[in-house]
N, C-alpha and C positions, 0 to 999 in steps of 0.2 A: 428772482423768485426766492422766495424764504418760504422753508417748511419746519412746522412747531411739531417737536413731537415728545417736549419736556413737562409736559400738561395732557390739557383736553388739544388733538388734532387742531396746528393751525396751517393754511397755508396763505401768504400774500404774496400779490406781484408787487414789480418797481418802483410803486408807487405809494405801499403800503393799505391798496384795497384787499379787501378778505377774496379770498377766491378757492374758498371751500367745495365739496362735491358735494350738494345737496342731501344726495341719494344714502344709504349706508353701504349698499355694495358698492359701489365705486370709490367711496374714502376707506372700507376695507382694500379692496384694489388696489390706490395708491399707497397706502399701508405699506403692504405686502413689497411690493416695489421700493419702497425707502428706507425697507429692511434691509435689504441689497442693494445700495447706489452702485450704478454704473455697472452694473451685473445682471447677464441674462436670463429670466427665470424662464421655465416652458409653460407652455400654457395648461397643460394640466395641472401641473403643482397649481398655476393661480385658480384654477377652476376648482380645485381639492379646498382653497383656503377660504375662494367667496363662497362656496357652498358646504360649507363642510358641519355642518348645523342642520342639515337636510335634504333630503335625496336630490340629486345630482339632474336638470332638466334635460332635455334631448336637444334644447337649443343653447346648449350652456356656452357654447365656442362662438355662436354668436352674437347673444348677448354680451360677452366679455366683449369683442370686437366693439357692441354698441357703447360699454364702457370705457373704454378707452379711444372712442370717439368722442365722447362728452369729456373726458379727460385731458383732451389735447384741447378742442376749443377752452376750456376754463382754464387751464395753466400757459403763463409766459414761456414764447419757443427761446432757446437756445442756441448761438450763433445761427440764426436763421434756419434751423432745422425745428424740425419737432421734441419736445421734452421730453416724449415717450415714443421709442423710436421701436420698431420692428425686424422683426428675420422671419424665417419659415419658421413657424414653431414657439416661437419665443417673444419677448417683450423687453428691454428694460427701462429707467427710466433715470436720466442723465443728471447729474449733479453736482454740480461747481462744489469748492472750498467755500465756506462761508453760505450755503443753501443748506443746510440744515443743522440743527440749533445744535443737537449733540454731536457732531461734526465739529463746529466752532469751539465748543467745550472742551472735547478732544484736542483742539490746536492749542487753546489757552493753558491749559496743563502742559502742553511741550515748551510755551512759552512761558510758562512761569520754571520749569524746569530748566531751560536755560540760564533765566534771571538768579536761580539759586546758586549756580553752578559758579556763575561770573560776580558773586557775592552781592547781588542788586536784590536784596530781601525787601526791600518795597516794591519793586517792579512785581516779583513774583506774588506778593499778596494784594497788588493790583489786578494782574491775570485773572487768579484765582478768583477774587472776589465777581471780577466781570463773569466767569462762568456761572458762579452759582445765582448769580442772577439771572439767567435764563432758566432755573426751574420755575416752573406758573402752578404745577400740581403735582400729582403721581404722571408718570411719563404716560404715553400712550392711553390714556382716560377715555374709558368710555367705549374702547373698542374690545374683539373676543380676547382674553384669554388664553386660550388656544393657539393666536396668533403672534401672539407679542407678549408671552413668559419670558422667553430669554435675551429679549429685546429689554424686556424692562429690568430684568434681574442684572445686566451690562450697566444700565442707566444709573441703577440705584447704587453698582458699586463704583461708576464712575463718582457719583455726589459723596460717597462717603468716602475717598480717596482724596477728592479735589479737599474736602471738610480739614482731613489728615496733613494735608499738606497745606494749608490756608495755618493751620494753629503751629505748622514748624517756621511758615514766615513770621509770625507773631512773635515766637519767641526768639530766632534769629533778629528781631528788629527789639528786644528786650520788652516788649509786652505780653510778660508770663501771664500776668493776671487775666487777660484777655483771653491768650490760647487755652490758660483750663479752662474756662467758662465754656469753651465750645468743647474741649477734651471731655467734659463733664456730662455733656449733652450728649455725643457720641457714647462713654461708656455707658449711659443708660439705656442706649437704644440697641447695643449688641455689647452686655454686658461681657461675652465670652472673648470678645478681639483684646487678645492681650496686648497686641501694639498701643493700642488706644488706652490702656493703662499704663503704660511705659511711659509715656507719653505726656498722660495727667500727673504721674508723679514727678516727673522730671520738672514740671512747669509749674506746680504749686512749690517743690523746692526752690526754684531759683529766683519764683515771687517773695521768697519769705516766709511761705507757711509750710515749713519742715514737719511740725505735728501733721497738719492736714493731708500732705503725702505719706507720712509713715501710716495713716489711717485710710487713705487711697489702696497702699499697696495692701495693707489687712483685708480691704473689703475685695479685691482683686484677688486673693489668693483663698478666701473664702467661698467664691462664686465658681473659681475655678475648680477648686477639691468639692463642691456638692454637687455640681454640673458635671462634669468632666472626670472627675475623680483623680485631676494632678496638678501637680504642683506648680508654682510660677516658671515660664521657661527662663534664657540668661540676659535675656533683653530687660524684663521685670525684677530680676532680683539686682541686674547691673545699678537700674533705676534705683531702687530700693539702700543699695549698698550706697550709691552718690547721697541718698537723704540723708542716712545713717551719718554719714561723714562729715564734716565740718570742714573741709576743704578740698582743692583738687591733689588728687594724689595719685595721677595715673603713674605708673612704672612702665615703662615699654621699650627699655634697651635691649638691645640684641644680646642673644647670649655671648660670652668671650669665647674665643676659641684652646681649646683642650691645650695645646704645644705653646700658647705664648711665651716666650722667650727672650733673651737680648736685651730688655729695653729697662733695665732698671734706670742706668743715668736718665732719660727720659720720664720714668713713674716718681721719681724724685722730684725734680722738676715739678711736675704736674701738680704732686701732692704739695707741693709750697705756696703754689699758686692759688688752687683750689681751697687746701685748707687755711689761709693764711688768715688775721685778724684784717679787713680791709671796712674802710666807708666805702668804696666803689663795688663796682659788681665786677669782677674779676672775670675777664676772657684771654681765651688761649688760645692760639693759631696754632694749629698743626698742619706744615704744608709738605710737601714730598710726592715724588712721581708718581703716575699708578702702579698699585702694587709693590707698595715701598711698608705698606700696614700701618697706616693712618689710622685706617677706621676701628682696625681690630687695637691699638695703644688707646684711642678716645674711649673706645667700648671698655676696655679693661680697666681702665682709668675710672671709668665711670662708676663702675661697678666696686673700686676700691672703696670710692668714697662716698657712696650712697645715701650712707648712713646720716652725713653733715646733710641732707638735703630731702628730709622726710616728707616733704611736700609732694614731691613729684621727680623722676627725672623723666624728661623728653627727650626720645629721640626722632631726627626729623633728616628726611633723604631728599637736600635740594635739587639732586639731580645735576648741578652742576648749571643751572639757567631757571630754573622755576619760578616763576615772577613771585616779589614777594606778598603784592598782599594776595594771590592763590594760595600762600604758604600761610598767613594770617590767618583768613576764611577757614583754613581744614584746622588750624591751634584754637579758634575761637568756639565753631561748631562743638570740636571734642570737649572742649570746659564748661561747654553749657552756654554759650556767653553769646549776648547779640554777635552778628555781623553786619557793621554798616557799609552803604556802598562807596565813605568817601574812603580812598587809602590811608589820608591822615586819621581818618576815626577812628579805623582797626589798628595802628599803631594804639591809639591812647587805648583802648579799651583794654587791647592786649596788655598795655602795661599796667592799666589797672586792676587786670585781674592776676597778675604777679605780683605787685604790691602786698606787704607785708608777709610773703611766701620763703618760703627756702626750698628753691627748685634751681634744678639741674638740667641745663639745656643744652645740648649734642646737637648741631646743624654738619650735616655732612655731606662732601663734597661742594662744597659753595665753589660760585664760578668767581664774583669777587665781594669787594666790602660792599658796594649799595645794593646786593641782595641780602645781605646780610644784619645793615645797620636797621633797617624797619623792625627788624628781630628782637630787637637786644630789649631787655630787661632795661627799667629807670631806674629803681631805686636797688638799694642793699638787699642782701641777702639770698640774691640766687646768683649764680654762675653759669657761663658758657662754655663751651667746647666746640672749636669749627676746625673741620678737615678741607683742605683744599688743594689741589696740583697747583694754584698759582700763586707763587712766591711771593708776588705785589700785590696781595690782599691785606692791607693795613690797616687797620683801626685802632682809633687815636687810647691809650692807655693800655692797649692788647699785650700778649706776650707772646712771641713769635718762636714755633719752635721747629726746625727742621727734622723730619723720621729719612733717614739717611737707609740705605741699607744695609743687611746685618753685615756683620763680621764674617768669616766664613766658619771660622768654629764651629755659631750657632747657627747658622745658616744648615751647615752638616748635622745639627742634633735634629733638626725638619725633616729631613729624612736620610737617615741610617744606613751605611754600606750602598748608597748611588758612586757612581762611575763618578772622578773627579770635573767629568767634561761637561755631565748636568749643573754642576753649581756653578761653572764659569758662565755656560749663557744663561743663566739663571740671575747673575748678578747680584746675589744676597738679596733679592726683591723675596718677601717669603709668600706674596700670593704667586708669584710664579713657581718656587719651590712646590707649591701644596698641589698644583694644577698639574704640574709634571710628574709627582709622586703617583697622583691619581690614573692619570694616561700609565704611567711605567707598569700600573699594577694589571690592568685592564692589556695592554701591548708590549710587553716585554723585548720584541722587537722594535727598537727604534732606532732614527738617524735625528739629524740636525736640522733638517728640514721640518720632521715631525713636530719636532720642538717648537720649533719656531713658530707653525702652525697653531699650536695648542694654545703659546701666549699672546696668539694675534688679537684677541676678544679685550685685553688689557688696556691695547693701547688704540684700538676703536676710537673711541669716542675723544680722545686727545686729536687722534692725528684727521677726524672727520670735522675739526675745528677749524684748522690751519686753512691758513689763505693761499692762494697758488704759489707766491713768493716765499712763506715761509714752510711750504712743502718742497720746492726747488731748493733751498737752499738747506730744508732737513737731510733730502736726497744726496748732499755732497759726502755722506758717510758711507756711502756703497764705495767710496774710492780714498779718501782722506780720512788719516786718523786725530788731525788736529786742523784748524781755520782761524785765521784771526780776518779781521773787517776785509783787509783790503786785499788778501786771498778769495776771500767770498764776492767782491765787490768785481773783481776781474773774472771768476766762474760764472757766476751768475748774470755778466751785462748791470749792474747794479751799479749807482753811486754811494761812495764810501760811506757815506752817512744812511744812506737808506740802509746797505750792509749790515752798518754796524746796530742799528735800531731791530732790525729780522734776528739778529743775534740774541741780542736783550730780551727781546721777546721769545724766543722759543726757550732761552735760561731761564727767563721767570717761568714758565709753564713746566720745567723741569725733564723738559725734551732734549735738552744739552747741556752739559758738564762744562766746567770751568776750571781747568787744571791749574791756571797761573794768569794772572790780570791781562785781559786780554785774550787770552787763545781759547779757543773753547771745541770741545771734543763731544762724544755719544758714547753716552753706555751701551754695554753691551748688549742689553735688549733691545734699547733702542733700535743701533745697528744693527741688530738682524732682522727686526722688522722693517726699517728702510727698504735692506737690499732683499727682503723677501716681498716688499711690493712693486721693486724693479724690476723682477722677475715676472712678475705679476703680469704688471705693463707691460712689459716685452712681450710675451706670450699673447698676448691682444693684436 
């Protein structure tokens, strides 16, 4: 059974015959009912809404009853029950997914919403398109008013939403020209939605017609001060500022932090690289444990040299596994720029829309180089910066540079007059410094434990990576201060070779120290977060 209620009243059975209710009170009836799928109304309300145009009869409960006997023969039953089913008191009347039309519309909106998410900007403006081809008229046609205001006031903002989001696939799939045309149709029809001006300028600018938007946002900012009597909000002016411009020049690095210290030989470095005369597009690996201050030297770095790189800098938080064309899709979105659904697309486009740029690109935390290389800039003129805990992130002409932790000097200038015994398990790591200063200040009572506690959040997401093998064989630091292969390989039941490979690997990841070729040790953070989650376990 299909019910229409994006027009004049339809309803067909399985077959596709009409099986309308003749009557007008009884397709008010079902009405009123398909206002509420799958929801019991009482029979007064129904009796208040078939009669409510004029005085109320003395047989009115069972008339309704005769209504909804002529209801039930005309409509297809439902798993062998009746479509409109009964209680004492009450009625409702049953309705699958896909039985009514603005239902379906509903699904298709979640399902182009998915499509955009997962960068399929065709699929989503296929959805879309299929919903609004179920509007046939004004929704609800032809019945009271009274009954179906806010039934239809839902309808209409479902279509100009689906509309909304129909012109963002358009221009996600690089048919600006297309999406203003409909942007244009909507700002005429509720000149006040200033999304829908946002919208229009964004999509005449990145057609080409930069006049025609900066003359969009005038006639939007006129309508709003004679209507409204204010001014464009920062969605419209953002719009406005991107026409203005003649290129992307988003800035959105983190701020540096107030105490950065220590790392001159590193900002040296940096600065040789970044500013250097190169044909290639210059990257730099900064890799180091967590809480070694990767991200705060990239950030500060960045911020040096800003200046060479007026186009843009980006900063982008891989997460440490964030697939990269999910990473693409949110770079492409923000530039204005289609997103195709093939991976390879969104590579070229993204390098197309870098092309001739001088932009600064910050990827942080990358988990290795093939989240990384889909990233990278083709031609001259912009630069990279990637932070990662793993050592064996290579790419082929990179510069590779380890953030070791500080000295203890500067380690001590972090924070001032602590106990000598904070900076040893502290390790010169300076997010661990900043995190303990903070707890010290808040609990001036602490122990070793506390500590330890405070910097367990650090090494989260490192040690929720490891595989049973190279958490057993991290665990040998609750008792051993140094390991080579075939010490680990006789602790653990391992073969020397598998040993010595869990070794390698937890080195690159920067979970173990290497004192001298071959032997490899735990920092002191490290170690104490081992043996505080052997305690852990034990206590289980």
């Amino acid at each position: 059974m299909r019910f229409g209620v994006l027009g004049r009243f339809e309803a067909y059975d399985r077959n596709g015959a009409a099986a309308v209710a003749g009557a007008r009170k009884p397709t008010i009836l079902l009405t009123a009912l398909l206002l509420h799928p799958n929801a019991w109304i009482g029979v007064n309300q129904l009796v208040d809404v078939i009669w409510q145009e004029q005085d109320t009869p003395a047989s009115a409960e069972q008339n309704l009853k005769t209504y909804i006997w002529q209801l039930r023969r005309t409509l297809t039953g439902l798993h062998g029950g009746h479509r409109i089913e009964s209680r004492p008191g009450a009625y409702r009347i049953r309705v699958e997914s896909g039985d009514l039309d603005i239902g379906v519309a509903e699904n298709l909106e979640t399902a182009a919403d998915h499509a955009r998410v997962d960068g399929d900007a065709a699929g989503a403006v296929t959805c879309l398109t299929e919903a609004l081809l179920l509007w046939r008229g004004e929704p609800y046609e032809g019945l009271p008013d009274e009954l179906t205001a806010s039934a239809v006031s839902r309808a209409d903002q479902l279509r100009r939403r689906l509309r909304e989001k129909l012109a963002d696939g358009y221009a996600c799939q690089g048919r600006y020209d297309v999406a203003a045309r409909l942007l244009q149709v909507l700002t005429e029809e509720d000149p006040l939605h200033e999304g829908s001006w946002a919208r229009l300028v964004r999509a005449l600018h990145r057609s080409g017609q930069r006049s025609e938007a900066l003359a969009a946002y005038q006639r939007a900012r006129a309508v709003l001060s004679a209507e409204l009597g204010v001014e464009p909000g920062p969605e419209l002016v953002a719009a406005h500022r991107s026409a203005l411009d003649t290129g992307l020049t988003r800035r959105d690095l983190p701020r540096t932090v107030a105490d950065f210290l220590g790392r001159e030989p590193e900002l040296n470095r940096i600065r040789a690289v970044l500013g250097g005369k190169t044909t290639a597009v210059p990257v730099l690996v900064l890799d180091g444990m967590p809480g070694a201050g990767k991200t705060a030297l990239a950030v500060h770095a960045a911020h040096e040299v800003a200046d060479a790189y007026p186009d843009g800098q980006l900063f982008v938080d891989l997460h440490a596994g964030l697939p990269p064309s999910t990473v693409l899709a949110r770079l492409l979105r923000a530039a204005g720029a289609p997103v195709p659904t093939d991976p390879d697309e969104r590579e070229a486009v993204w390098r197309g829309e870098l092309a001739g740029r001088r932009l600064l690109l910050v990827l942080d935390d990358a988990a290795d180089a093939a989240q990384v290389r889909p990233l990278l800039p083709g031609t001259p003129g912009c630069a990279v910066v990637i932070t990662t805990r793993n050592r064996g992130l290579w790419l082929a002409g990179a510069t590779a540079l380890t953030t070791e932790p500080l000295p203890v000097h500067y380690a001590r200038q972090l924070f001032p007059g602590a106990p000598g015994e904070v900076f040893t398990h502290c390790g010169g790591l300076p997010a661990a410094i900043r995190a303990v200063s903070a707890m010290l200040r808040n609990r001036p009572l602490w122990t070793i434990d506390a500590l330890t506690a405070e910097l367990a959040t650090l090494f989260e997401p490192a040690f929720r990576a490891l595989s049973a093998i190279e958490s057993r064989v991290l665990a040998l630091g609750t008792s051993h201060i140094q390991v080579d292969a075939a010490v680990t390989a006789e602790l653990t039941d391992l073969e020397v070779p598998v040993a010595q490979e869990v070794l390698d690997s937890l080195f690159g990841r920067h979970l173990m120290t290497q004192p001298s070729p071959g032997r490899y040790s735990w920092h002191i953070v490290v170690r104490d977060q081992v043996k505080r989650q052997a305690l852990i376990g034990a206590a289980r």
